[in-house]
C-alpha positions as CSV (number, residue, x, y, z in Angstrom):
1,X,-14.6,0.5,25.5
2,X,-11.9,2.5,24.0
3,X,-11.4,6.3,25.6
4,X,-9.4,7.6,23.5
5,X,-7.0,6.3,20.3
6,X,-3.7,8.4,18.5
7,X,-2.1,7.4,15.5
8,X,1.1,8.8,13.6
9,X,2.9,8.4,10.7
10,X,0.9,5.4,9.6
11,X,-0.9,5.7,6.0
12,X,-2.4,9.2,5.5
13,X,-1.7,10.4,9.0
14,X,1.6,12.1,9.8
15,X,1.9,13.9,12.7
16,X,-0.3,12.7,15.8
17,X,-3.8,12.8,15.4
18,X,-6.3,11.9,18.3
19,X,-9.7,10.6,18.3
20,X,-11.1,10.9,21.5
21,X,-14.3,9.2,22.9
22,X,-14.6,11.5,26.2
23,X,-17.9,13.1,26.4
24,X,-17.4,17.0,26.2
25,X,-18.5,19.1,29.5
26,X,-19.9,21.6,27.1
27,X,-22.4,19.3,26.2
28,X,-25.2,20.0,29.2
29,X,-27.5,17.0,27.7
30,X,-26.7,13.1,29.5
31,X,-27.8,11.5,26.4
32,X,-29.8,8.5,28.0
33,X,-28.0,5.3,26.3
34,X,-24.8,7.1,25.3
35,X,-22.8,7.7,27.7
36,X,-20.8,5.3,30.3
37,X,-18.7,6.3,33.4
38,X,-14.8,6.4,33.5
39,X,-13.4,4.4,36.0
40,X,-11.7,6.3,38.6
41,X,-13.0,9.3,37.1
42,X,-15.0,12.0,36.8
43,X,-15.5,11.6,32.8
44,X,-17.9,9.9,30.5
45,X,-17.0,8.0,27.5
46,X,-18.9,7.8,24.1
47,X,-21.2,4.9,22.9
48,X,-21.2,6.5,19.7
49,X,-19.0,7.8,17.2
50,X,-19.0,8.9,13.8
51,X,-16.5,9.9,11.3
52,X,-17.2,12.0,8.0
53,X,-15.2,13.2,5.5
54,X,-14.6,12.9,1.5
55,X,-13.2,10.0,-0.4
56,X,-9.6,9.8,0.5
57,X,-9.9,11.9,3.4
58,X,-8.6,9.3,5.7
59,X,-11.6,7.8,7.6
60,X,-11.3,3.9,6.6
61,X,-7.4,4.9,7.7
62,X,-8.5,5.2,11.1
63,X,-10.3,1.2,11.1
64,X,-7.1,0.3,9.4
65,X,-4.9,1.8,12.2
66,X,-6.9,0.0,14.6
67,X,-6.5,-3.4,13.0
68,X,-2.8,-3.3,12.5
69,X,-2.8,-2.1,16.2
70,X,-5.1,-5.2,17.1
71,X,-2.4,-7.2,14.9
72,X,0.6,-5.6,16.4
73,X,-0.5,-6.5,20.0
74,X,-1.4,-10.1,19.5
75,X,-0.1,-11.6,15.4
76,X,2.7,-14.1,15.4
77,X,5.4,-12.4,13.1
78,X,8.8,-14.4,11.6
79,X,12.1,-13.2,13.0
80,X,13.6,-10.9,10.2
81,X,10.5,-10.4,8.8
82,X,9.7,-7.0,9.4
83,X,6.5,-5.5,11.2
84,X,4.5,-4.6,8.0
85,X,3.7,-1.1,8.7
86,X,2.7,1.1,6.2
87,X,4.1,4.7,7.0
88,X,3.1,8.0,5.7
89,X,3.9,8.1,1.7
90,X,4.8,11.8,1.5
91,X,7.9,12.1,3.8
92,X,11.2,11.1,3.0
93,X,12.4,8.9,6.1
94,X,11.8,5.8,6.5
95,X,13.4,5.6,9.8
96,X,10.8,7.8,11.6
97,X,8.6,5.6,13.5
98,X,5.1,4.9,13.2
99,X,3.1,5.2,16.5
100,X,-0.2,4.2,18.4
101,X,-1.7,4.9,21.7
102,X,-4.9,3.4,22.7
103,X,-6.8,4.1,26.0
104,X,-9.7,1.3,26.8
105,X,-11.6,-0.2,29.6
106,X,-11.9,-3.5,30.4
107,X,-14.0,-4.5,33.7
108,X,-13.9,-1.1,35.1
109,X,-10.3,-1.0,34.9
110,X,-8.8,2.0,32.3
111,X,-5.6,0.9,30.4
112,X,-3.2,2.5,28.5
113,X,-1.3,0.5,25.4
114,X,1.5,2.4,23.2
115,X,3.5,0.7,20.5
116,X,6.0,2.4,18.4
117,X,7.3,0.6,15.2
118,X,9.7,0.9,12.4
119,X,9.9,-1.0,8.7
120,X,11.7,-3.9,10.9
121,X,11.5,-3.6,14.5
122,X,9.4,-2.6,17.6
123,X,11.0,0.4,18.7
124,X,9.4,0.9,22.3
125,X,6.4,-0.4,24.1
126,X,4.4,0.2,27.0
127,X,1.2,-0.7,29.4
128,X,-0.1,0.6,31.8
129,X,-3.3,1.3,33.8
130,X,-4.8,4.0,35.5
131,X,-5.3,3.8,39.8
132,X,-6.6,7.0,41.7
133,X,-5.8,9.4,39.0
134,X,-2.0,8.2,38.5
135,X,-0.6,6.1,35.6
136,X,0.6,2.8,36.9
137,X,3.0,1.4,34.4
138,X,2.6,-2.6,34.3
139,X,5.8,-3.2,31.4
140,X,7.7,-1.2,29.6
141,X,9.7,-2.4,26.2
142,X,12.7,-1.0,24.4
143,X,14.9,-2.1,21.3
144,X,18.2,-1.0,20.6
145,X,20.0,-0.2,17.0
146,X,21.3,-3.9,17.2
147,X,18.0,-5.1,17.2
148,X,18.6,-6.5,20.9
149,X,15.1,-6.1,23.2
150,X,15.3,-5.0,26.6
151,X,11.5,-5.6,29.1
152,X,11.1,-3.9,32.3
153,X,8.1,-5.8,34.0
154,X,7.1,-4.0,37.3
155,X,4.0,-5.5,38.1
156,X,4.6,-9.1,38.2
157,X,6.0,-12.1,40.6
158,X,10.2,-12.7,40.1
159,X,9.5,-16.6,39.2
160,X,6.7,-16.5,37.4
161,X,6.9,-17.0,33.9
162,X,6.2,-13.8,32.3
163,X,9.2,-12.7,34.3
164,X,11.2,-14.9,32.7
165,X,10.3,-14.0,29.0
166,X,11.3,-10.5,30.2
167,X,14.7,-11.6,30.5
168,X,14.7,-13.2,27.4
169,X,13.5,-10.2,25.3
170,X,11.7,-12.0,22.3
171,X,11.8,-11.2,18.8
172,X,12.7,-8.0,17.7
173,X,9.4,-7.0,15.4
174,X,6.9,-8.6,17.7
175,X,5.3,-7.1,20.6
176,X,6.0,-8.6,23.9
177,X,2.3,-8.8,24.9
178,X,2.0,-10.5,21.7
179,X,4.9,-13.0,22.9
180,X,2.6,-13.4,26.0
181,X,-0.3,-14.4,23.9
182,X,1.6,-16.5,21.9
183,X,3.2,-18.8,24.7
184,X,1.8,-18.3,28.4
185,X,-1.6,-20.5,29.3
186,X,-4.1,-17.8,30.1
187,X,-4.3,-19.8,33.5
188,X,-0.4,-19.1,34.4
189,X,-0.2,-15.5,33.3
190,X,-0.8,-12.0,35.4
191,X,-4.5,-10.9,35.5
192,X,-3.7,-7.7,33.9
193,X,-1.9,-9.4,30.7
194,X,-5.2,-11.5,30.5
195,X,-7.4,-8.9,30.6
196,X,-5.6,-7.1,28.1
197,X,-5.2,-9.7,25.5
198,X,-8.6,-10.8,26.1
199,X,-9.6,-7.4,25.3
200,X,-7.8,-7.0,21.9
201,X,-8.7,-10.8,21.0
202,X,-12.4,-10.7,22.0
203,X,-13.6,-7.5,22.2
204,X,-12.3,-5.6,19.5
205,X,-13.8,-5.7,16.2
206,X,-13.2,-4.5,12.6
207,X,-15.7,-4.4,10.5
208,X,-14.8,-3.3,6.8
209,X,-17.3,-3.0,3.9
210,X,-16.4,-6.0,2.5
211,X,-15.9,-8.4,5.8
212,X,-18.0,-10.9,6.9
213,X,-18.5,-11.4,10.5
214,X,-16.2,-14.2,11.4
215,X,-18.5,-17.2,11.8
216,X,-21.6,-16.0,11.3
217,X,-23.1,-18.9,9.8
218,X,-22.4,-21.1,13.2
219,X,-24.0,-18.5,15.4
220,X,-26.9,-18.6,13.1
221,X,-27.1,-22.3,13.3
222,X,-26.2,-22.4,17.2
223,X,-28.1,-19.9,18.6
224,X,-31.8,-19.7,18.0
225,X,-32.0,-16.4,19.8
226,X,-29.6,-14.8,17.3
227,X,-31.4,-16.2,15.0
228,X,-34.6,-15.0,15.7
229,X,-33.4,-11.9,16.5
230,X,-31.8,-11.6,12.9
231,X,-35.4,-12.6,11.2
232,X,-36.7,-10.1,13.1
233,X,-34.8,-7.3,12.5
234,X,-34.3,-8.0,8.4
235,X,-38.6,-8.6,8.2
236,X,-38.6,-4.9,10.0
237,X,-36.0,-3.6,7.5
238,X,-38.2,-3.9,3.9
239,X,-35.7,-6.4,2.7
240,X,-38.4,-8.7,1.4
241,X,-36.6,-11.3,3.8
242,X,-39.0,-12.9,6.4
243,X,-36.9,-15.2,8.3
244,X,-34.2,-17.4,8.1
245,X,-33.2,-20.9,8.6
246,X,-30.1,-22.9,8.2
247,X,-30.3,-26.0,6.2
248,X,-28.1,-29.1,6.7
249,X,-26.8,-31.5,4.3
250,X,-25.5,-34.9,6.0
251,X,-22.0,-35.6,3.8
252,X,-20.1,-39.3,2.9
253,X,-16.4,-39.4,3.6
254,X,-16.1,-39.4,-0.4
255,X,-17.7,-36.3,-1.1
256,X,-15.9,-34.5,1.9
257,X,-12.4,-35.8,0.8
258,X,-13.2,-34.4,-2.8
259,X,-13.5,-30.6,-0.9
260,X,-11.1,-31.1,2.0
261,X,-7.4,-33.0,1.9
262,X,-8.0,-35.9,3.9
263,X,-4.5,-35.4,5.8
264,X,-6.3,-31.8,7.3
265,X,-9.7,-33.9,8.4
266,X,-6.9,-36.2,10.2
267,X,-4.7,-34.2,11.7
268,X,-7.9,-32.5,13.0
269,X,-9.5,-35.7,14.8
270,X,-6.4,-36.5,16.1
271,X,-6.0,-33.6,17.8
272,X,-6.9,-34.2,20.9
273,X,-6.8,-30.5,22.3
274,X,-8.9,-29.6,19.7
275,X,-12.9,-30.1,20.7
276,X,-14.3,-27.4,18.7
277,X,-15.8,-28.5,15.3
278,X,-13.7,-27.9,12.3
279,X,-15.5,-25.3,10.1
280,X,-14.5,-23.9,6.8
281,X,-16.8,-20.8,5.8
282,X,-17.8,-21.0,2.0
283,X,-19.3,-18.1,-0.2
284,X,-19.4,-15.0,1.9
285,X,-20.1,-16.7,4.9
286,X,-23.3,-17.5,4.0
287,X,-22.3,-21.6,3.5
288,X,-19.7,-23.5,5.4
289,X,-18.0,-27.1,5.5
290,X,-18.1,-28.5,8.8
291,X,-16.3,-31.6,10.7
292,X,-17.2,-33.0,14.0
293,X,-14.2,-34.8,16.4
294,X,-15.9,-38.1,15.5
295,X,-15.5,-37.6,11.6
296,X,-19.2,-36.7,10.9
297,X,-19.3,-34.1,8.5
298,X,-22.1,-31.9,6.9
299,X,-22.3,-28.9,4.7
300,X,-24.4,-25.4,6.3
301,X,-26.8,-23.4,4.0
302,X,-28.2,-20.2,4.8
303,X,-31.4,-19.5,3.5
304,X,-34.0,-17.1,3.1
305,X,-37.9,-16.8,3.5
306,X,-40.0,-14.4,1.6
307,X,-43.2,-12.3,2.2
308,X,-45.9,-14.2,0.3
309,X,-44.3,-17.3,-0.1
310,X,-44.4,-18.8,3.0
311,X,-43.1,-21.9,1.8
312,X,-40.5,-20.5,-0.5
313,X,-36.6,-20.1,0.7
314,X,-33.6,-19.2,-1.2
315,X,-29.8,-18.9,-1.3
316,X,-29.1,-16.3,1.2
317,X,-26.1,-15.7,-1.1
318,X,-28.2,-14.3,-3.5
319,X,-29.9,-11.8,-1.5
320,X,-28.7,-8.0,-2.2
321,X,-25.5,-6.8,-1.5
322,X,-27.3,-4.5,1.3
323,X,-29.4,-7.1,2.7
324,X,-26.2,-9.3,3.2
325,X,-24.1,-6.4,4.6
326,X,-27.0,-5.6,7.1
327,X,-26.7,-9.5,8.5
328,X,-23.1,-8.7,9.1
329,X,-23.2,-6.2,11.3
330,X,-26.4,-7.5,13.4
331,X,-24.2,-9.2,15.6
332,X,-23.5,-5.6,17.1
333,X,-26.7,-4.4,18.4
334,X,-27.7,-8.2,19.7
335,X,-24.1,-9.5,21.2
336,X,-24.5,-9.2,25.0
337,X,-20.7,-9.2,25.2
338,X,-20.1,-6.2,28.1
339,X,-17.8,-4.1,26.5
340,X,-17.4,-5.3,23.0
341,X,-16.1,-2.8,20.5
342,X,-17.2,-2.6,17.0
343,X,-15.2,-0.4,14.5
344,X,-17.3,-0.4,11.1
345,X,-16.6,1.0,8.0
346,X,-18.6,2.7,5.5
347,X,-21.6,1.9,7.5
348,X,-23.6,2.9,4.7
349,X,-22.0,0.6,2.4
350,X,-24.9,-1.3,-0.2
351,X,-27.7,0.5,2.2
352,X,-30.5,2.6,2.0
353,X,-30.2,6.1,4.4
354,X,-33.2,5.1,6.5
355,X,-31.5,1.7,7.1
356,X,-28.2,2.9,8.2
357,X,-30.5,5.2,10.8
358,X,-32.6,2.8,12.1
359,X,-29.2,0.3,12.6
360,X,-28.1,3.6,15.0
361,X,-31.2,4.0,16.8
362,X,-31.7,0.0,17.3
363,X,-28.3,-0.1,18.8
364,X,-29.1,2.8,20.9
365,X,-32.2,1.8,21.8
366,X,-31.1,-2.1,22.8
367,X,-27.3,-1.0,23.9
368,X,-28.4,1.5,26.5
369,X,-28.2,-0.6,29.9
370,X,-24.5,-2.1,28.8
371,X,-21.0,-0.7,27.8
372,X,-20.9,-1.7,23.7
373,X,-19.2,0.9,21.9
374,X,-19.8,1.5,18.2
375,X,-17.6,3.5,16.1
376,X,-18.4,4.2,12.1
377,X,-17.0,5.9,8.8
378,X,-19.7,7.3,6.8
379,X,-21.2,9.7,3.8
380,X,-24.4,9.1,5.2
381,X,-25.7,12.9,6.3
382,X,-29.2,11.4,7.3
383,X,-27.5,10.1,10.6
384,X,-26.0,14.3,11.1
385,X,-29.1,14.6,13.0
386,X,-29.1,16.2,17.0
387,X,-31.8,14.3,18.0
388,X,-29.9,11.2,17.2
389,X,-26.0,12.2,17.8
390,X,-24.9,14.5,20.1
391,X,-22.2,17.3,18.5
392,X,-19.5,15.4,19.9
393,X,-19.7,11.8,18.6
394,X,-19.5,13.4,15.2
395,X,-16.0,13.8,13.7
396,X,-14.4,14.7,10.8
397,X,-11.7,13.5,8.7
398,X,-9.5,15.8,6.1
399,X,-6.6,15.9,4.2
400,X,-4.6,19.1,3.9
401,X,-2.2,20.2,1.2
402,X,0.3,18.1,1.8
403,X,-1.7,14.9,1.8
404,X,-1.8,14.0,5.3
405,X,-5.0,14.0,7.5
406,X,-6.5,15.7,10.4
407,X,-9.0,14.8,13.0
408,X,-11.9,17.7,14.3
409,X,-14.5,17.0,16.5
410,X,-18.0,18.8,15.3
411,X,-17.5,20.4,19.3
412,X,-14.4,22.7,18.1
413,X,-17.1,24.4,16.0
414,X,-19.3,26.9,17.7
415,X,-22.6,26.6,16.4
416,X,-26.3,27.1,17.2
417,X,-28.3,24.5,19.1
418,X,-31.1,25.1,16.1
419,X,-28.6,24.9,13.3
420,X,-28.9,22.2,10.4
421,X,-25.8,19.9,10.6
422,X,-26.7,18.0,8.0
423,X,-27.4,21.1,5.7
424,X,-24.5,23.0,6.8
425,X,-21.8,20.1,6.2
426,X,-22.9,19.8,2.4
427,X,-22.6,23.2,2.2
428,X,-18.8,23.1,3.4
429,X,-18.7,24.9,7.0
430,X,-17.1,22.0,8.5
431,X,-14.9,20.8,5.7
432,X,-14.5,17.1,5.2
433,X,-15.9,17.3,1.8
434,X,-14.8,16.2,-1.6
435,X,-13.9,19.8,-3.8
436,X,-15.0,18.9,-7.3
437,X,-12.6,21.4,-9.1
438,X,-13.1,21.2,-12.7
439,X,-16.5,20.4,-12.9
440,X,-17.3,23.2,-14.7
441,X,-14.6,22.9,-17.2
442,X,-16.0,19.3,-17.9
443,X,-19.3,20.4,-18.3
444,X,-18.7,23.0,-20.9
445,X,-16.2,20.7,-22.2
446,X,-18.8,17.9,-22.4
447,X,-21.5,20.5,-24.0
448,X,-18.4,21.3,-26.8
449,X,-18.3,17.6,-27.9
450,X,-22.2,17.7,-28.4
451,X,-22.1,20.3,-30.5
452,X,-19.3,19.5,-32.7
453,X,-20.7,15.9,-32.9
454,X,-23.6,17.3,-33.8
């Protein structure tokens, strides 16, 4: 579960801006379902969080932020390659860093992961965790003007290997707990390095509007649960879908060759690390090629089943936009992963208000006994409701004059325990919301042409 997450000069943030996930003391009400205890601590952390604000504002910033974090701390880069940040627009100087700072736990453990970068280098880097109140720092990273990279690791044995790629330093614009993922066996590495990676690799998920949830189609086809639990939940949802089922299309070496290069499909089966079938997702995820080690191969269609046509199934691919974006994020309210993290954006995206509700209160509802986190952009002011989030798992996002944006909790607000959130935010008390200057102007302007035309 992530605690708490700062970002800086990346995209439309400049200065530091925090998003935190601790559940405010002012806030008298438990919240059954939403709240989970910090380690070593005598704070709560959020289930729940979501961010509002206008077009622009920087809301889908924040998901990006935390996907080029996710990228920073485990993605192979090329020496001289640069570390593909994207810093604030608006500020002349490029050499001012860009940094992140992410507090999560992982098996009631809290750790702390900060990462500054430039346009071509990692400019310092640290983890730690948190024991009795006190920061215990596991590594610390540093590079210098001539690009050389200096690692401090504290917490590990002298011999052991991570100790050695210490001394070595590794590339210049790639982290070093990246270098560890990239070239330690899990088996051989500290426990602290694996629980962090495995957190960042595993746990953490970005969900953007127009993703699809990396290979759906084979937990549809592997897991009957899942996919029951999937029928279920888009029969309840008006969809017109009532069920689904995976059909499966037996294919000759021919046919296969004609949509795969035959040199892949062998370098595959001769892999002998390599048990997991080969699969190649087709049409937004909702088809997929796939290769067994023994050189069977057979193509994956999802399809649908309709209300009064019992008999009757369809391309999945075909279904609405909304109905395929709902499948997509399923996953988050039925994975029994302790301590996964979603981070969706634009929610709302293709569906109806009521949808985009009931998706909250199912994961609520389900999600209550474990420690999944969910964290969304949205418009949607259906889910500003206080007997569904509590006043501080609602944030907003803004831009100010100069372009950058700002984070504010809906608790730095003082409002009434009877006052209409939803109501109120339209009406501006909160900010995060689009200013349509001008509209005025084009009306009259538009009322102008109709009477000239006319």
């Amino acid at each position: 579960m992530i605690v708490s997450f700062s970002v800086s000069n990346f995209r439309s943030f400049l200065k530091e801006e925090t998003l935190s996930l601790v559940a405010s003391k002012r806030i008298a009400d438990e919240s059954a379902g939403h709240l989970v205890p910090i380690p070593n601590s005598s704070e709560k952390a959020l289930k729940i969080t979501a961010i509002y604000g206008a077009n622009g504002a920087g809301k889908s910033n924040i998901c990006r932020a935390v996907r080029y974090l996710r990228g920073l701390a485990l993605g192979d880069r090329k020496k001289g390659t640069g570390t593909g940040r994207r810093r604030f627009a608006f500020v002349d100087d490029s050499h001012m860093p860009s940094t992140f700072d992410i507090q999560f736990i992982k098996h009631d453990k809290l750790y702390r992961y900060i990462i500054a970068v430039d346009d071509e280098k990692v400019v310092e880097e640290s983890l730690s965790f948190y024991k009795k109140g006190k920061e215990k720092e596991i590594y610390s990273r540093v590079t210098d003007d001539d690009l050389s990279v200096h690692v401090q690791v504290d917490s590990v044995k002298k011999n052991s290997k991570i100790a050695s790629m210490a001394n070595v330093g590794g590339p210049e614009n790639q982290s070093f707990l990246a270098c560890v993922f990239l070239n330690i066996d899990p088996d051989k590495a500290d426990d602290d390095f694996v629980e962090v990676i495995n957190w960042f690799a595993t746990n953490l998920v970005v969900i953007f509007p127009t993703s699809s949830y990396l290979n759906l189609l084979g937990k549809l086809s592997n897991d009957n649960n899942f996919l029951n639990f999937a029928s279920e939940i888009l029969a309840d949802s008006s969809t017109g879908v009532d069920g689904l089922e995976v059909a499966r299309q037996e294919l000759l070496s021919d046919d296969l060759y004609n949509l795969i290069p035959k040199s892949s499909i062998d370098k595959f089966i001769n892999d002998a690390d390599n048990d997991m079938p080969l699969t190649f997702p087709m049409r937004g995820n909702c088809e997929s090629l796939v290769v067994e080690k023994d050189g069977a191969a057979y193509k994956q269609t999802l399809m649908s089943k309709h209300k009064g046509a019992p008999d009757c199934y369809i391309d999945f691919y075909d279904e609405s936009d909304g109905t395929k974006r709902l499948l997509n994020i399923i996953p988050a309210i039925f994975s029994k992963d302790e301590g996964k993290v979603y981070v969706i954006d634009e929610i709302d995206r293709s569906m109806h208000p009521l949808l985009a509700r009931m998706f909250i209160e199912k994961f609520i509802s389900i999600c209550k006994n474990d420690k999944r986190q969910l964290i969304i952009t949205t418009h949607e002011t259906h889910l500003l409701d206080k007997n569904l989030l509590r006043r501080d798992e609602i944030w907003f996002a803004e831009k100010d004059r100069a372009g950058a944006s700002h984070l504010t909790s809906l608790v730095d607000f003082k409002i009434r325990n009877d006052l209409d959130i939803s109501k109120n935010y339209l009406q501006g008390r909160f900010g995060a919301i689009p200013f349509l200057g001008g509209s005025d102007h084009l009306m009259q302007y538009e009322e102008c042409t109709k009477d000239v035309s006319g």
